[in-house]
N, C-alpha and C positions, 0 to 999 in steps of 0.2 A: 491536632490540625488535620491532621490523614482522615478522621471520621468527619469533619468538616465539611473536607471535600468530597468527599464521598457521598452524601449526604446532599448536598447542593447538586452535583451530578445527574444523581439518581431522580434527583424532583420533576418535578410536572415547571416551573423554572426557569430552571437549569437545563432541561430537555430544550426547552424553547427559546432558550438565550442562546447554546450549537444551533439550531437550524434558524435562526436568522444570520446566522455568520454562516453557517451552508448556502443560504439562499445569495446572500453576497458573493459567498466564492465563485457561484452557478453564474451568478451574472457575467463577473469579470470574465469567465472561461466563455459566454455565449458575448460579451462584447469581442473578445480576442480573437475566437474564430470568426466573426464578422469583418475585423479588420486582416485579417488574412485570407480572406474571401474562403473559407473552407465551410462556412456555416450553414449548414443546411438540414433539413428534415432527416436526411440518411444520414448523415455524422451525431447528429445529438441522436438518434435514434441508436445507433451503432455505440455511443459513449454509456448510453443509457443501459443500453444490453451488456456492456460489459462490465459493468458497475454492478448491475442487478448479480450475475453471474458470480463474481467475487465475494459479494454479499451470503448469497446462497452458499457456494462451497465453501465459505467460509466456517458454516458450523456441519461441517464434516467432517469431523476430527480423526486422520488415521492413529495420530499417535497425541496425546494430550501430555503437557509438561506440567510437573505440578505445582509450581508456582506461576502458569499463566504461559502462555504459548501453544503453537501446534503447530504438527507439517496438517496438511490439508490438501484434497486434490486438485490443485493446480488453482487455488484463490487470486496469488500476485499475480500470476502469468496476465487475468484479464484487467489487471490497471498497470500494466506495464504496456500491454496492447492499445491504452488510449494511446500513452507517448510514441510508439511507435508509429503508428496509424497519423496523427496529427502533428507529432511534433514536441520538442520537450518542457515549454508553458504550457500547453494544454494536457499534456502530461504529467506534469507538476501537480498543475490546479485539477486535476482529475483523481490523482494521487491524494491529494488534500481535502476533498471531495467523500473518497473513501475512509480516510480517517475520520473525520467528522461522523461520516454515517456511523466507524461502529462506535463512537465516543458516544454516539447517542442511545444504539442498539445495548452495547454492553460496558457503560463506562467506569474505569477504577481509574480514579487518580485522586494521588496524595497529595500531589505540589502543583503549583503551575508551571511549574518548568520541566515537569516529566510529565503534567498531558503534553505541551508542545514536542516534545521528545516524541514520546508513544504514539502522536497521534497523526497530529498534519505533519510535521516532518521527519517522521519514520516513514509515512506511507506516502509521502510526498516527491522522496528521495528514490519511490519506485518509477516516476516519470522521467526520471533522467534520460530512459530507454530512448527516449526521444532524439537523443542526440543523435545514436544509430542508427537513425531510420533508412536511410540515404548509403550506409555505411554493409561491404562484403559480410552476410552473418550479420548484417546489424540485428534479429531480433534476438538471437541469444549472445552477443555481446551487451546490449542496451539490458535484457533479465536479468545478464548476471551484475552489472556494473549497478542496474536500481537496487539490487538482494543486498549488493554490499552496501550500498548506502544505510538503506534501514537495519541491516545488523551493526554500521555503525552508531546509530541513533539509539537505537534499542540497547545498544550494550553500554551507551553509554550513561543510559539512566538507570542500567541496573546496576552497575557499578559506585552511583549515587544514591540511589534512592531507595536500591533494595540489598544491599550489601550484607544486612544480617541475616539474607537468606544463605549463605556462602557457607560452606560445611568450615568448623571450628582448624582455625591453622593455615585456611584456603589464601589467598591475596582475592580480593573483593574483585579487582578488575579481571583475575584470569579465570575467577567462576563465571564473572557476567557474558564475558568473550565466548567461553565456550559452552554457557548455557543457552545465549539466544544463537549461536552457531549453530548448534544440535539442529534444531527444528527448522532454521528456514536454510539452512545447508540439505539436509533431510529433502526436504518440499525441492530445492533447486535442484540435486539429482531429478528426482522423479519429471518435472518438467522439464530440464534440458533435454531427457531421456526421449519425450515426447515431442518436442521440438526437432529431433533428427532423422522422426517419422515423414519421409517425402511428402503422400501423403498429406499431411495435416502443416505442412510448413508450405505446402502449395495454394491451401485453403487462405490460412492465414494472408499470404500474396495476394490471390484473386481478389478478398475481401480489401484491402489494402490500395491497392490500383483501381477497383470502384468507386471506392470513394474519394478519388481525386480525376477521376474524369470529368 
């Protein structure tokens, strides 16, 4: 079944069956900031740049895991900044948004319930930042609160669906815990680290407050 999907995925298809269900999500996310009156040329522009950006450092691999993973230089931080910036449905659907993109760019999946896992609500669960937005520190409580979500999604399909990758004697759930901990714990240092740069947490603000003027 696993070569199945894989297979279906990987097709010219299967390519094109994710991006019309991208192009659905893109709607609902430009209906939704229309009804919150935030929709505008500079916010899809600004959603757009931060989407590309995560996309991009996404295949910068400081450290590669070898069953799939990686810390990267600061990839979640720009789809945690949609929810920030707008709020945590369009953070969500921005989140959702990016997974699809890399289901399309580079998609493994064996089940259908671990691409949902892996895909839109692992990286969906990075929008949650949205709740903070309004919030003291909300942008590195909202990173860190989205990082946990997706390590809990992520770990919980490795826990199911990749379990014989667990070294012999392991318990399946406390490899997958601290397999996908490793790397997006890894990645979360290096961006909070970055985040407590004045500096660039000032940046962030300016940008932020523009775009609700």
């Amino acid at each position: 079944m696993s070569d199945y999907f894989m297979q279906l995925f990987s097709s010219t298809g299967g390519r094109a069956g994710v991006t019309v269900v991208l192009l659905a999500v893109l709607l609902i996310f430009a209906v939704h900031l229309q009804k919150s009156k935030t929709l505008s040329v500079k916010s899809m522009t600004y959603t757009a740049i931060a989407l590309t950006l995560a996309i991009v450092l996404s295949n910068f691999k400081l450290f590669h895991m070898p069953f799939g993973g990686s810390i990267t230089p600061f990839s979640m931080l720009f789809v945690v900044l949609i929810g920030y910036w707008f709020g945590a449905i369009p953070g969500v659907l921005g989140g959702v948004t990016y997974g699809l993109l890399q289901l399309i760019i580079a998609p493994y999946v064996i089940h259908p319930a671990q691409l949902l896992l892996d895909y839109p609500l692992a990286f969906g669960a990075l929008g949650v930042s949205g709740f903070f937005c309004n919030k003291p520190n909300g942008l590195i409580k909202g990173y860190a609160v989205g990082v946990l979500g997706r390590w809990v999604f992520s770990s919980l399909s490795g826990c199911i669906f990749f379990a014989s990758y667990a070294p012999e004697n392991m318990n399946p759930i406390i490899y997958s815990v601290l397999y996908n901990g490793f790397y997006m714990g890894g990645e979360a240092v290096l961006t909070i680290g970055l985040l407590l740069v004045p500096s660039f947490k000032r940046a962030i603000e300016q940008i932020k407050n523009a775009l609700h003027v």
